[in-house]
N, C-alpha and C positions, 0 to 999 in steps of 0.2 A: 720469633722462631730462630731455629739455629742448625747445625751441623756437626759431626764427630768422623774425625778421619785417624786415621792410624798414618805418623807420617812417613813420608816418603822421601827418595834423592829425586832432585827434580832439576835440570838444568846447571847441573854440576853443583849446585848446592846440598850441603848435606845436610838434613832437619834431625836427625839425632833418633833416638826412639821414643820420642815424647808423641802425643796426639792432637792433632791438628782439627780446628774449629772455623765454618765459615760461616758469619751470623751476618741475615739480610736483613733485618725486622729489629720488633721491639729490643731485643738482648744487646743489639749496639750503642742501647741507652745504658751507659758504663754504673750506675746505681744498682738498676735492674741486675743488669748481670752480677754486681755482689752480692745482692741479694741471694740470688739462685745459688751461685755457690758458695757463698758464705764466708767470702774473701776477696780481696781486687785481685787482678790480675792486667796483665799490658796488654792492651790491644793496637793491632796494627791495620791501619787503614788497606781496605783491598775489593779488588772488586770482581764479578763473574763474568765473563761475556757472554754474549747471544742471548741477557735475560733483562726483563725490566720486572718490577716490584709495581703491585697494585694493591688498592684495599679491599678487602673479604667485604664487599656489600651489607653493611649491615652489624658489623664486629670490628673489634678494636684491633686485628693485627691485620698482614700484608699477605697475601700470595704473589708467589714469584712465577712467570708464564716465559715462554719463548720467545724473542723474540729479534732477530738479525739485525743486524746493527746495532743494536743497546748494550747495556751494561748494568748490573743489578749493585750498589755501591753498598759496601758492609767493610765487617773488620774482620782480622784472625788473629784467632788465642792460641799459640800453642805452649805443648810442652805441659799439656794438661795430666794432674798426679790421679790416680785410679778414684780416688772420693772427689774430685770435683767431674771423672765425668759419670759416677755414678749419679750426683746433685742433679748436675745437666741435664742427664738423660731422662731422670724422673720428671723435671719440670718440661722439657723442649719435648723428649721423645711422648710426650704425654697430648701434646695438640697437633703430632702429623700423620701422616700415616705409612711414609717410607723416606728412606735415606739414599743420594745419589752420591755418587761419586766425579767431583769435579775437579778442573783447574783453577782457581784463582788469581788477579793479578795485584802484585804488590808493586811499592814503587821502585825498585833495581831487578826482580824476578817472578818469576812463577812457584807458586806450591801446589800440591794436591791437598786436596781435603774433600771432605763429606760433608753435605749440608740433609737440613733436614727439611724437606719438601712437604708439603698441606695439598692434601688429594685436592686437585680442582673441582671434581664432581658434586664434591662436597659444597662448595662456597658459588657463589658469582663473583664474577671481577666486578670491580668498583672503580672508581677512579685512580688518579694515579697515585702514588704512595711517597710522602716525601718524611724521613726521622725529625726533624724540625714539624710539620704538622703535627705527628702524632706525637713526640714530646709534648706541645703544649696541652694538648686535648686529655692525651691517656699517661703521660708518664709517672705522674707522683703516685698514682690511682694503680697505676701494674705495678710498682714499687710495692706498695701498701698490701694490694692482692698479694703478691709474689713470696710478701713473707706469712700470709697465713696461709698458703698455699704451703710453702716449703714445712712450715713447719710439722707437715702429715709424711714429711719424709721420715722411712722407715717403720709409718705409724700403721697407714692404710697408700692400698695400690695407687699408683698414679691418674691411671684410667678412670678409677672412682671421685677423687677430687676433681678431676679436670670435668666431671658431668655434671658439676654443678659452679663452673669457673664465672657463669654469668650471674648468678647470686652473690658471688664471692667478691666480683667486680663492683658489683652496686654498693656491698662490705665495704670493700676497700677505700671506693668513692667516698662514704661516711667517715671513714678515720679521717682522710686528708680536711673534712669539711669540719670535723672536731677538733681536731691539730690545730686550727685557725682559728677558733675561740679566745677571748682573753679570759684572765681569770678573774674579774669581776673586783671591785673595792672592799667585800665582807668576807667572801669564803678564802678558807686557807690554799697559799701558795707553795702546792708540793714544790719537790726536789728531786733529784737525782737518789734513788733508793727507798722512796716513801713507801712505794710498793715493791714488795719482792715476792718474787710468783717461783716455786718451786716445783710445780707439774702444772699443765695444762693438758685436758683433753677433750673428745669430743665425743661425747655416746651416740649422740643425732645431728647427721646434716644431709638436705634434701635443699627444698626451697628457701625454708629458714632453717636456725642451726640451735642445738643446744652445746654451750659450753661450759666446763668444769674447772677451777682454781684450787689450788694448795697454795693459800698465800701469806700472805702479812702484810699491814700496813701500818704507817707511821700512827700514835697514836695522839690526844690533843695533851700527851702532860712530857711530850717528848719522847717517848720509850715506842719500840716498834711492839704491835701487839701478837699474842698466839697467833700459830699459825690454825688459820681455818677453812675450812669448804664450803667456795662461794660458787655457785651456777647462774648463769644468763643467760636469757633466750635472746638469740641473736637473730633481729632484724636490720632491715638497711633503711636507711633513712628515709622518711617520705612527707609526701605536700598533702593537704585538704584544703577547698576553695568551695567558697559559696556564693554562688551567684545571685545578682543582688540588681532590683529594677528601682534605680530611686525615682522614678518616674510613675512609675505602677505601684512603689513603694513593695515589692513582691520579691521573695527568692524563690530558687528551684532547691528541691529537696530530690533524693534521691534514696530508694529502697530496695534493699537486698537482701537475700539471706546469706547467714554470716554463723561461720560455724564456734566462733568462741564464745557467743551465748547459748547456742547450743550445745556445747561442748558443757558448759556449766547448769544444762538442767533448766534454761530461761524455756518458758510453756511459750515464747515469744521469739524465736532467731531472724524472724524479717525484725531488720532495724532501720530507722529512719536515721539519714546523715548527712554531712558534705560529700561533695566529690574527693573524691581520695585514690592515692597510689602512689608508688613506690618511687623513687627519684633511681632512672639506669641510671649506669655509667655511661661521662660524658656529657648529661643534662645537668640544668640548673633547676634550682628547686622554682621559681615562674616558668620554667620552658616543662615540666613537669605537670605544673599545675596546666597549661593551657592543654597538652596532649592528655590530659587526663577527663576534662571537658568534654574534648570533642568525642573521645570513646566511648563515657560515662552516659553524656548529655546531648551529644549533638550540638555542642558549641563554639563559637569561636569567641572569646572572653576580650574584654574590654581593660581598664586601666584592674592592675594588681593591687592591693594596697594588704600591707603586711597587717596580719594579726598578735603575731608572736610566734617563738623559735621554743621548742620545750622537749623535757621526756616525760608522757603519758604516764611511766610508771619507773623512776630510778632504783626500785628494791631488786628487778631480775630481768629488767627489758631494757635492750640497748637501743631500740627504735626511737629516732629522735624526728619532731614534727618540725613543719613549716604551715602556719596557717595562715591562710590570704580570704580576703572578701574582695569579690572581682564583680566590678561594673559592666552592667549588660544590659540590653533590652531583652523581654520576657515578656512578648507577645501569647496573648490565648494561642494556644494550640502548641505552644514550644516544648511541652512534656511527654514522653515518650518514654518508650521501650529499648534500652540499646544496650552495649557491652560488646567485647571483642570475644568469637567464637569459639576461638582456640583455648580461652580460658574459661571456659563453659559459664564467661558471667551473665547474668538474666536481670539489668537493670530497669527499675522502672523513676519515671520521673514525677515528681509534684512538687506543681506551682499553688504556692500559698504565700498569704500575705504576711508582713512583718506581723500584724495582731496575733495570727493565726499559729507563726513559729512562735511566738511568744507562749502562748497558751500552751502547744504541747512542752517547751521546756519546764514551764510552772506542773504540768498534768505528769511529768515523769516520761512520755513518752517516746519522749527523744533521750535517749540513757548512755549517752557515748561523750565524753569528754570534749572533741575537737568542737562538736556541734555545738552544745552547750556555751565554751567558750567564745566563739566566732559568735554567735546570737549577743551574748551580754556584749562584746566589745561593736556590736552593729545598734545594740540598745544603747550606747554611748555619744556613738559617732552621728547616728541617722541625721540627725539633725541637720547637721553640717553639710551631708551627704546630699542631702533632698535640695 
């Protein structure tokens, strides 16, 4: 979060006519804020008083409260040119909901400036708010959002990307988590220029996103090739996990209806499958897999054991998997009805033995990739397992 002030003479100092910025939050993380405007600029350590900094319970940035005796520590930009604070405004004016007028303090004097305040009504206070916590937790990840965020500057209002900034986040999450891939011993080691993308847009974004390329890519005989229109449906990265009783020799199966067999005309949209779902921002793909358990199934999951890292479908889907077979006990009676309300999911659960998952993979039943695979690599393993 951040601030825009028009500045002021303050203290026999004279600020000039440039405009004055006080960032208490994320934007102090100096990347971030290139991002946003699309440039560095110098920042000066400074702080507010009568305020401390807390976290929005449950979200990745800080609300700032009242509070005597404290001090809220941030930095100030001035001397900001008319396109960095229109940048600004698009991105910061986009998650508050008014702008105050403050003092500041730097290290030899005072400034005025404007910061830009996050209705409290809106959030609960959380704990206390330290830019070192949230660097490590959120910053490469606002980074990464920030610029497919920015890049709907001038495209579509601010107000509308920012309604879908927690989908964008989980986005953002996946690149940093792709970024950190290596390139493998066989496939080719792009470069600097392999791709060159001449438009991007976006005709669809809600929950998931559709997007559109005008690109070129390097080609295998050295030449870059036409330019062409590539689309992706863009999801955020996510985990499946199958719980697994080597003891009962039994997993839990789980079944939903699911609208992209439906969508495709299947006389069939309940599917049988792993537990599944979307890795937030801030989680790890096992701290994913376990909160996905306990919403799905009612579980609390035993040892992870990694299946394989993949994409379902590289031709137009960016959603990339994590699959785990997770050690558990699978008492009679452990299968159930569950899902979280708010996302109107209506899960149901079945405990079935290894023979028995085998058979519907053999019978076609089970028709969904992750399951599929996690059964063959548990028809590998079991042995060792039991």
């Amino acid at each position: 979060m951040g601030g825009a002030a028009v500045a002021v003479s303050h203290a026999g100092v004279s600020l000039g006519a440039g405009v004055n910025y006080f960032f208490f939050g994320s934007l102090c993380h100096a990347p971030l804020l290139e991002v946003v405007l699309g440039r560095a600029v110098v920042a000066e350590a400074a702080v507010l008083p009568g305020r401390a900094t807390f976290w929005a319970e449950g979200q990745a940035f800080p609300l700032m409260v009242l509070q005597a005796g404290a001090v809220a520590p941030g930095v100030v930009v001035r001397d900001m040119v008319a396109e960095d604070i229109r940048r600004l405004e698009y991105y910061a004016g986009s998650f508050v909901t008014r702008c105050e007028e403050v003092e500041v303090l730097l290290a030899q004097y005072a400034v005025a400036a404007r910061v830009f305040v996050p209705d409290l009504a809106q959030w609960r206070v959380g704990a206390r708010w330290m830019l070192a916590d949230w660097q490590a937790r959120f910053g490469a990840l606002a980074v990464a959002t920030a610029g497919d965020f920015m890049v709907q500057f001038g495209v579509k209002p601010g107000a509308e990307v920012r309604a879908r900034y927690g989908a964008m986040l989980a986005r953002g999450a996946s690149r940093v988590r792709a970024a950190e891939d290596g390139a493998g011993a066989l496939r080719y080691r792009p470069g600097l220029g392999d791709v060159a993308v001449r438009a991007r847009r976006e005709p669809y974004a809600k929950f998931f996103a559709v997007e559109e390329y005008d690109l070129r890519f390097r080609r295998f005989d050295g030449a870059m090739s036409r330019e062409v229109l590539r689309a992706a449906f863009i999801a955020a990265d996510a985990v499946t996990v199958l719980p697994y009783d080597p003891v009962r020799d039994r997993v839990l199966l789980i079944e939903q209806f699911r609208v992209g067999p439906f969508a495709r005309g299947d006389a069939q949209a309940w599917q049988i499958e792993p537990i599944a779902g979307r890795i937030d921002a801030g989680e790890t793909p096992e701290d994913a897999a376990r909160r996905e358990a306990f919403e799905e199934a009612g579980l609390s999951l035993g040892e992870l054991l990694a299946v394989a890292q993949y994409y379902p479908s590289t031709a137009a889907v960016s959603e990339y998997l994590y699959s785990y077979v997770a050690l558990c006990d699978l008492p009679d009676g452990v299968a159930g009805v569950f899902g979280v309300a708010h996302e109107a999911e209506d899960i149901r659960g079945h405990l079935v033995s290894f023979e028995a998952l085998m058979a519907l993979v053999a019978s076609g039943e089970v028709a969904n990739a992750p399951l599929i695979l996690t059964a063959l690599w548990l028809q590998r393993e079991r042995a060792g397992l039991r």
